[in-house]
C-alpha positions as CSV (number, residue, x, y, z in Angstrom):
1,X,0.0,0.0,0.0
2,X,1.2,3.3,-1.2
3,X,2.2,6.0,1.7
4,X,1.0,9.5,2.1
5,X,2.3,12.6,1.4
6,X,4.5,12.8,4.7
7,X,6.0,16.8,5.7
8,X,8.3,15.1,7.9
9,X,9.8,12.3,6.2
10,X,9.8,14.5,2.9
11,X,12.3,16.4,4.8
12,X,14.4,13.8,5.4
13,X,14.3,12.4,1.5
14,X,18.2,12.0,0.3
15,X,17.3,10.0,-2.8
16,X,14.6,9.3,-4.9
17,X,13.8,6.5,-7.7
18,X,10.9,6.7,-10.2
19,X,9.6,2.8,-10.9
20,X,8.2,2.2,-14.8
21,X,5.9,0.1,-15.4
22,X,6.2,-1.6,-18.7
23,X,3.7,0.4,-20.5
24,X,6.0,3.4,-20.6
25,X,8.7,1.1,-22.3
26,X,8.0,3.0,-25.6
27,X,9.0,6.1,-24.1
28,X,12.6,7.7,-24.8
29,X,15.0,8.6,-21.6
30,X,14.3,12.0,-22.0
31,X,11.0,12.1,-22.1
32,X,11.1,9.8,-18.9
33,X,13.2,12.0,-16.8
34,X,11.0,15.6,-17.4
35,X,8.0,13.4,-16.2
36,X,9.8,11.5,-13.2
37,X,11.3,15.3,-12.7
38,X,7.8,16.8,-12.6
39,X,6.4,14.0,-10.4
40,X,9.6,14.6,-8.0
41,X,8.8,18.5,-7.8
42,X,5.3,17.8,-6.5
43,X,5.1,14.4,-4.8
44,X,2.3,15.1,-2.3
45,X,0.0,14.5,-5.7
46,X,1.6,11.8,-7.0
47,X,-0.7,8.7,-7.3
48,X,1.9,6.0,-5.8
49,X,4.1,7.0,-3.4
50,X,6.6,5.2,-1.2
51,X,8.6,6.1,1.6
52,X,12.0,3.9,2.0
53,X,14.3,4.0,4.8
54,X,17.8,4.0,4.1
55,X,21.1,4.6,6.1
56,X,21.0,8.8,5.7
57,X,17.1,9.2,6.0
58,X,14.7,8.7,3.2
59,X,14.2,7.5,-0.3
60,X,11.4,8.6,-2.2
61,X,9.9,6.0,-4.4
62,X,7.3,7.1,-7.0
63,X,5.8,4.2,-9.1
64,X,4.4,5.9,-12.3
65,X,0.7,5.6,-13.1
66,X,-1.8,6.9,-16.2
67,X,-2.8,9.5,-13.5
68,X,0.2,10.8,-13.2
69,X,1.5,10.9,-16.9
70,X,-1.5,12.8,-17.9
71,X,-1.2,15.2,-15.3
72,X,2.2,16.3,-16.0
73,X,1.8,16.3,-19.7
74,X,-0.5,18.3,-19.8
């Protein structure tokens, strides 16, 4: 189950990782990174999100949905 938007723990984010799901395949590497970029700049409306704990703090893990594609392309 996907977390919520968390004030604290997004100020504790080091990383972050954007998970594809094989329907984007078709997409080029560009074209990935301005959507995971946009989806990074405003995770609290992002539709899967995920909080992992590593050794420094946080990793912010957003697993990229229709939802979300549309919305930043837009």
């Amino acid at each position: 189950m996907a977390d919520k938007f968390d004030p604290y723990r997004e100020a504790l984010v080091m990383e972050t990782s954007t998970v594809w799901p094989d329907e984007y395949d078709h997409l080029g590497v560009e074209e990935k990174q301005q959507i995971a970029d946009a989806l990074h700049a405003d995770p609290e409306n992002a539709t899967v999100l995920d909080y992992v704990r590593v050794h420094t703090g946080f990793c912010r893990q957003i697993t990229v949905t229709e939802d979300d594609v549309e919305r930043v392309t837009a």
